[in-house]
C-alpha positions as CSV (number, residue, x, y, z in Angstrom):
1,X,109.7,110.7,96.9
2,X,106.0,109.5,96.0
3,X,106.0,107.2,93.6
4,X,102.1,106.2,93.1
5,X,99.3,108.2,94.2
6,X,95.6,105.9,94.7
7,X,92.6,107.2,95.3
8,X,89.8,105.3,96.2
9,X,86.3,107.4,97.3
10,X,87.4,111.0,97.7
11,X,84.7,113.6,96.8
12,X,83.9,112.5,93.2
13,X,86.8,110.4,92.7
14,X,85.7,106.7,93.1
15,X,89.0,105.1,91.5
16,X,92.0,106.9,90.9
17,X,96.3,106.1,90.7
18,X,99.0,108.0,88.9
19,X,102.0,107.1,88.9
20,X,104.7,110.3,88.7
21,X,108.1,109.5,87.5
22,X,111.6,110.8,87.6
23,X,111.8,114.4,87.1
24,X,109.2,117.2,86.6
25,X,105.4,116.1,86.6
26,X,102.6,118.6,86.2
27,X,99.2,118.2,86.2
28,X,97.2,120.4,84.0
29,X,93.6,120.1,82.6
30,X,90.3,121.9,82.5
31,X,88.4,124.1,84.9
32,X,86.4,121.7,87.3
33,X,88.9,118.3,85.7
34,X,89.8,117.6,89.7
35,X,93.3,119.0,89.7
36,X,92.3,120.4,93.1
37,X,91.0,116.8,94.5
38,X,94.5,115.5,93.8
39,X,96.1,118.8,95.2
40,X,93.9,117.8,98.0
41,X,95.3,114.1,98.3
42,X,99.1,114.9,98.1
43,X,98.4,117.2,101.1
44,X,96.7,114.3,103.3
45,X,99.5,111.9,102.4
46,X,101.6,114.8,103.7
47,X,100.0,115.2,107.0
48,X,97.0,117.8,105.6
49,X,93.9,117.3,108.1
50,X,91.0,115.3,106.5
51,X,87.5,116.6,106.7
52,X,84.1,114.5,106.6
53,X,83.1,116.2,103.2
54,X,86.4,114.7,101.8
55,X,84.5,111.4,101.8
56,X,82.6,110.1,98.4
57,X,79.0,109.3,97.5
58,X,80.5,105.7,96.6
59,X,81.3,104.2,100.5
60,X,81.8,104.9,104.4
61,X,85.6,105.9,103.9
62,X,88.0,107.5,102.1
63,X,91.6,106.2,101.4
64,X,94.4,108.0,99.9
């Protein structure tokens, strides 16, 4: 079960951890919030291929 999700340097996402808990979590917000960058995450950490565009403006790597 994931537990914590941290983002660090993904696309536009220079800092980033949630922390789901027991139960149903859902992410909602507004077109262009970055729902799909952490869509994108959960599917790396699942064994998704990564892509060089993945990588932020803010370093060299990205880690999720």
């Amino acid at each position: 079960m994931l537990e914590t999700l941290t983002i660090r340097d993904m696309a536009l996402i220079e800092a980033a951890e949630l922390q789901f808990r027991p139960g149903l979590n859902v992410l909602t917000g507004e077109t262009g919030a970055g729902k799909t960058m952490l869509a994108q995450a959960i599917g790396l950490i699942a064994g998704g291929q990564p892509v060089a565009e993945m990588v932020g403006v803010h370093g060299d790597e990205s880690y999720v």
